[in-house]
Steps between C-alpha positions, in 0.01 A plus 500: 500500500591848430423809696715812392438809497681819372409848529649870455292772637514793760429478799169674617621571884716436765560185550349367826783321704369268796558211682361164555457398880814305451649811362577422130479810286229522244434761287201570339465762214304569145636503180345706240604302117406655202330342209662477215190659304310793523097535492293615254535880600914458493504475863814238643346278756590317792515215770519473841686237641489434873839327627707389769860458556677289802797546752777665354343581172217709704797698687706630185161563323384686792824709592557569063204484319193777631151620292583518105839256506531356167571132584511162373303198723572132447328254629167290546118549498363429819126426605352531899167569685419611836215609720440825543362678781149494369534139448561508099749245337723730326718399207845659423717391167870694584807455317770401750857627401760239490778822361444856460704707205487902587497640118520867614816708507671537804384842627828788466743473777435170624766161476728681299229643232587806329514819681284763341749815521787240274467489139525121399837325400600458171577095508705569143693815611878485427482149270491718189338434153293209485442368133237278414524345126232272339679176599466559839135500522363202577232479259 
């Protein structure tokens, strides 16, 4: 059996960091994933995807990612019901995150990014002409 699941959206929130009464980390938060069409008045729609991430996945998501993160999710579709207080079965379909890939750039002036007030480095500077004939091209 297969039960994969991959999705790239934004995230709608903060993420919602808690613990289990044996204290695992789990994180709960929603990703909004675009379709990849648009409506009949041009309008881009999209989904929104409940999930959950786990111990030290829920940390890092919770201390990096916060409301609009791009981010990649990996992982499985989960199904669960419970009784709520009015005595309802309730039925939840999640995706639970086995990895999490953050797809934004690293905001300026954090880990060694790129402060603002420096003009980029040239990578090329000082290794003088470059020529490129026809025979080098690979196609």
């Amino acid at each position: 059996m297969i039960n994969r699941s991959v999705l790239v959206g934004r995230l709608t929130k903060d993420v919602d960091l808690r613990q289990t009464q044996s204290g695992t980390n789990v994180a709960s938060f929603t990703l909004a994933v675009s379709r990849p069409f648009k409506d009949a008045q041009g309008n881009r729609e999209a989904d929104f995807i409940q999930c959950i991430a786990w111990r030290k996945t829920a940390e890092i998501l919770n201390q990096y990612a916060h409301k609009g993160s791009l981010i990649g999710v990996d992982g499985r579709i989960q199904t669960r019901s419970y009784q709520n207080k009015d005595n309802q079965r309730v039925y939840v379909t999640e995706v639970v995150a086995d990895s999490i890939t953050f797809l934004d750039s690293r905001p300026k002036g954090q880990n060694g990014a790129q402060n603002a007030s420096q003009p980029p480095q040239d990578p090329f500077q000082g290794s003088g002409d470059i020529t490129v004939t026809d025979d080098d091209l690979p196609f």
